[in-house]
C-alpha positions as a printed Julia matrix, in Angstrom:
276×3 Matrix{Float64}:
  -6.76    4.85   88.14
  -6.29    7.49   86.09
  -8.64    8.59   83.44
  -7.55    8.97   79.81
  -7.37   12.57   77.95
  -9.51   12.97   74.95
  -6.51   13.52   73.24
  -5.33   10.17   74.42
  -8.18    8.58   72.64
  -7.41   10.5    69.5
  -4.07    9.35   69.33
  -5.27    5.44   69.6
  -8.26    5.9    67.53
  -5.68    7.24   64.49
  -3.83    4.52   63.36
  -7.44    2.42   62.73
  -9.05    5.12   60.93
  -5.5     4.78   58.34
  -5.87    1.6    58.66
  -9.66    1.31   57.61
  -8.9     4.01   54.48
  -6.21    1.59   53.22
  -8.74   -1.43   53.32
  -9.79   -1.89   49.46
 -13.4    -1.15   48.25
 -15.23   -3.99   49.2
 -16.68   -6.6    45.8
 -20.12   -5.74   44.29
 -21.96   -7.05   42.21
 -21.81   -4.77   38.68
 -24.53   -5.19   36.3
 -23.55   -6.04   32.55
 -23.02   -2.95   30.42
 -24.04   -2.75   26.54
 -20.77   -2.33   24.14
 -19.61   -2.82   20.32
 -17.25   -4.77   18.89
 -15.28   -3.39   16.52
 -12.06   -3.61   14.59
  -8.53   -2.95   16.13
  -7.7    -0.59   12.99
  -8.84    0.23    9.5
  -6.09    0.41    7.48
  -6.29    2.32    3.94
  -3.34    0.84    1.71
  -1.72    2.6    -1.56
   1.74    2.42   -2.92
   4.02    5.54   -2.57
   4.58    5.72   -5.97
   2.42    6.13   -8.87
   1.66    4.13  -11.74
  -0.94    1.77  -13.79
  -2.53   -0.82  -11.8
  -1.42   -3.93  -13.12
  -3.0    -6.35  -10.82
  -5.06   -6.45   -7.64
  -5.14  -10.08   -5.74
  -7.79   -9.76   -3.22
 -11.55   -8.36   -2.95
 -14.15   -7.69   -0.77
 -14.17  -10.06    2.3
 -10.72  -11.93    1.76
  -8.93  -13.01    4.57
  -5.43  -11.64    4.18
  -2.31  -12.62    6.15
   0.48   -9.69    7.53
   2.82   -9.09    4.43
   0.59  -11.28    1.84
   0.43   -9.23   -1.79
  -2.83   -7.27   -2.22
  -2.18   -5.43   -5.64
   0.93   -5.2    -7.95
   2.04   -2.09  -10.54
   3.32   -1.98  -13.93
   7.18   -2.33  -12.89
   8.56   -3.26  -15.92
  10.94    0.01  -16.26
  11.49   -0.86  -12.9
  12.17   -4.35  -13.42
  15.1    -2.86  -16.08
  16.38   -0.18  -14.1
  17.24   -3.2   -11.41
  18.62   -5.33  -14.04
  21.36   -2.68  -15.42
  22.17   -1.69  -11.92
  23.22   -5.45  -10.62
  25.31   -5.82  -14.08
  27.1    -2.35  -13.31
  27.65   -3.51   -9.61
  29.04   -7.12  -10.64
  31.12   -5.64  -13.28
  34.89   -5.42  -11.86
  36.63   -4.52  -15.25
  37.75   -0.95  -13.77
  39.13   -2.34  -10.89
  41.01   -5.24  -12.66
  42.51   -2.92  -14.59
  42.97   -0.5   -12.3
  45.1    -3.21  -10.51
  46.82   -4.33  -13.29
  48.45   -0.87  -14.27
  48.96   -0.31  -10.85
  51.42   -3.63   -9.94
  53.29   -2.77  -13.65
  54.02    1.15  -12.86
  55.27   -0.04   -8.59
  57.46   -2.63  -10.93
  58.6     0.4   -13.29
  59.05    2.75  -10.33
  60.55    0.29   -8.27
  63.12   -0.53  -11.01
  63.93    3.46  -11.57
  64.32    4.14   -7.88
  67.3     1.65   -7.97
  68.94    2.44  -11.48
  68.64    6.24   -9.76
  70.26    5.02   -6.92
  73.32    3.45   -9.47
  73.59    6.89  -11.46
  72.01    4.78  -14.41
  68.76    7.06  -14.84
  68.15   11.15  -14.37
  66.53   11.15  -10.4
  63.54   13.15  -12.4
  62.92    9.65  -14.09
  62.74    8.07  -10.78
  60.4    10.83   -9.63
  58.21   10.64  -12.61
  57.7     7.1   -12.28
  56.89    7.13   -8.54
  53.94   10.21   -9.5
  52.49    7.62  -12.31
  52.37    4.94   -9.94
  50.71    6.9    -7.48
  48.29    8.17  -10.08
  47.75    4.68  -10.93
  46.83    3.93   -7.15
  44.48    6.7    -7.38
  42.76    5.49  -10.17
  42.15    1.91   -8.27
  40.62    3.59   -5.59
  38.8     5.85   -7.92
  37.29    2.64   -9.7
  36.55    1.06   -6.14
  34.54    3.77   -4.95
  32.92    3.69   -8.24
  31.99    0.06   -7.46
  30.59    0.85   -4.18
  28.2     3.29   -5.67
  26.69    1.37   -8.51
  26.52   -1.26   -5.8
  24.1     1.4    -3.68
  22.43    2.13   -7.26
  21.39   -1.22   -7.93
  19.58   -1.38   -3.83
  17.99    1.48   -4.83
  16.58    0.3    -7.6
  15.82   -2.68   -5.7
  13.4    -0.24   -3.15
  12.06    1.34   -5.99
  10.46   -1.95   -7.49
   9.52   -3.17   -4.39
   7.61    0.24   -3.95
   4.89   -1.27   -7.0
   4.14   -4.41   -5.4
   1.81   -3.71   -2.14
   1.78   -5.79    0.86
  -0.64   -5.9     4.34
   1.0    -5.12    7.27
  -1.56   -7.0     9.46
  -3.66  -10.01    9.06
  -7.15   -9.21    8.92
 -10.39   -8.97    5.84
 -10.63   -6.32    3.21
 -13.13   -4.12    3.41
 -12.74   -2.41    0.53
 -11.08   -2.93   -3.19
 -11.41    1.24   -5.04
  -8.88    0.42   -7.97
  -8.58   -2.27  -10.44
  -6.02   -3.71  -12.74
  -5.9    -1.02  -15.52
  -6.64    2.09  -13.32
  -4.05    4.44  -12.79
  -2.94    4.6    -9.15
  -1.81    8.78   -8.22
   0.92    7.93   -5.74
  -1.46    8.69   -2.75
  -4.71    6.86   -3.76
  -6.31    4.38   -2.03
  -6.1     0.7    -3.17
  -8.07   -1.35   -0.98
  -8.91   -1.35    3.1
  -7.82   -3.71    5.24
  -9.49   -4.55    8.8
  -7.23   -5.52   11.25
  -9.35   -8.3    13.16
  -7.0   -10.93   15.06
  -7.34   -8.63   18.2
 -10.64   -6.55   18.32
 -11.45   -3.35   20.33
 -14.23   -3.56   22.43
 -16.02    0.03   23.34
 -18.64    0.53   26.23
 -20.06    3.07   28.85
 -20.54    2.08   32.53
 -22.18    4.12   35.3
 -20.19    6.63   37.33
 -20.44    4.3    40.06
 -18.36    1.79   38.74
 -15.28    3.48   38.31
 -13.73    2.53   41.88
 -14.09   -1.08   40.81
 -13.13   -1.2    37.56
  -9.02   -0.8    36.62
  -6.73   -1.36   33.63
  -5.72   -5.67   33.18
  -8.87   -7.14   34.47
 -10.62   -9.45   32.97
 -14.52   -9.04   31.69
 -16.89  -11.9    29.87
 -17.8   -10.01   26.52
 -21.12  -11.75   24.77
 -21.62  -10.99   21.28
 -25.2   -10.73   19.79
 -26.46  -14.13   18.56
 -25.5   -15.68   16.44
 -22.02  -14.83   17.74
 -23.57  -15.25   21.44
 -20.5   -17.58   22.86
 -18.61  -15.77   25.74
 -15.08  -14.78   25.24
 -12.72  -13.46   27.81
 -11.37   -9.84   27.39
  -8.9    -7.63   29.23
  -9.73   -4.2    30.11
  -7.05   -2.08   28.57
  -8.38    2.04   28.89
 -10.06    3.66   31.5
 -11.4     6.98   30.4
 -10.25    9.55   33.14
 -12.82   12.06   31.43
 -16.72   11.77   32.47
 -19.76   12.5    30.26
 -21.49   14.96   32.36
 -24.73   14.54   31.15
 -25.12   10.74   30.69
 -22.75   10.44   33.66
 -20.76    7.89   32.41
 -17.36    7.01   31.75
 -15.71    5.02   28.66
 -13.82    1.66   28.79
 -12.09   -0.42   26.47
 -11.21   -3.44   25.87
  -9.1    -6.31   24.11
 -10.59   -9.12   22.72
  -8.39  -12.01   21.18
  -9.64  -13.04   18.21
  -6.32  -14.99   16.33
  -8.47  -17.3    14.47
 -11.15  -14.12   13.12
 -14.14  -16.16   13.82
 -15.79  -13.17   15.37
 -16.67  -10.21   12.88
 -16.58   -6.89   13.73
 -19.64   -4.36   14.63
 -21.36   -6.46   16.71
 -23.23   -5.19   19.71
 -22.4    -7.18   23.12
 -22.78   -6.62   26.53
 -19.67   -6.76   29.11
 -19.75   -8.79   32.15
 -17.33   -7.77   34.68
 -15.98   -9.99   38.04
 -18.53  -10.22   40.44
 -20.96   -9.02   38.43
């Protein structure tokens, strides 16, 4: 029998050392990691315009739903402004009698086009009236157009009063309430703050040595600090692909669903991860 060439062996020893690199890194057990709790975003509201302060509806702590009213302006020029623009875009008495003189000069021009055609009128009268009915057709469209832009006006005016009334975008707790009713509001200043807490962002730093067992969608058991101690479930959603060097550690974030805000934010917890 003939004896195999080292190469031979080579060639059949290959294909399981692939194999074995394409096996997965086997489960360990990973040792809970401290993290914080915090909110999903802070969000500083203000109005883009500026004005007094006429009313603010929330303070410190509130519970606020996405588009509920946290602070109104003095819109009553506003409020006016709106009110002559819809009467100037429901008002049709150009164009009524736009249309009016319109259908009478086609009736004149139509009747001097045919007395023309009979000799009984110069053809300069027919022409005449056929240039004041087309003027008069102008003028319709003229009055139209006129329509259309008092109609554009009045949403305008519509934008600019909602612009004093200020709305959250998310559902969350104030933070912070800097103006009140009387105080007058600079077009950029800040009105109140608004935590955004129905989904909160959970920060922590794990050993280098978790990395290869760690990746973006799994799941992790987050424990708040007591009293808050209950577990909840969280997704891992960032991987930091940057180390710290000298605490050799990498960053990781998380989601944490929190739809009914029972958990406050700035707690310290501790991350569990699978296996661990």
């Amino acid at each position: 029998m003939r004896m195999k060439s080292k190469a031979e062996f080579r060639s059949l020893a290959l294909p399981l050392t692939v194999v074995a690199l394409a096996l997965p890194h086997p489960a360990v057990a990973l040792d809970p990691v401290r993290c914080l709790i915090e909110a999903d975003d802070l969000i500083e509201l203000s109005t883009p315009v500026a004005g007094i302060i006429a009313e603010v509806t929330v303070g410190r702590g509130d519970r606020v739903e996405a588009g509920q009213v946290v602070a109104r302006m003095d819109s009553r020029a506003e409020e006016a402004s709106l009110k002559l623009a819809e009467a100037q875009a429901a008002d049709t008495t150009a164009i009524d009698a736009a249309r009016v003189r319109l259908e009478f000069l086609e009736t004149q021009a139509d009747r001097a086009a045919t007395l023309a055609a009979r000799n009984a009128v110069s053809e300069t009268i027919a022409n005449e009236a056929r240039q004041e009915a087309e003027i008069a057709r102008q003028s319709l469209r003229e009055a139209e157009f006129n329509k259309q832009l008092a109609t554009i006006e009045a949403e305008r005016a519509r934008v600019q009063l909602d612009q004093k009334t200020l709305r959250s975008p998310v559902s969350g707790v104030v933070t912070e309430r800097l103006l009140s009713p009387g105080e007058y509001q600079a077009g950029e200043t800040q009105i109140v703050t608004v935590a955004k807490l129905d989904v909160l962002r959970v920060e922590a730093f794990a050993p280098l040595d978790y990395y290869q067992h760690l990746a973006p969608g799994q799941t992790a058991l987050i424990r708040p600090e007591p009293p808050f101690d209950t577990p909840h479930e969280a997704r891992i959603t960032v991987i930091d692909n940057v180390f710290d060097a000298s605490t050799a550690t990498f960053g990781i974030r998380l989601n944490l669903p929190n739809e009914d805000l029972a958990l406050p934010a700035g707690l310290r917890c501790t991350v569990e991860f699978p296996g661990g």
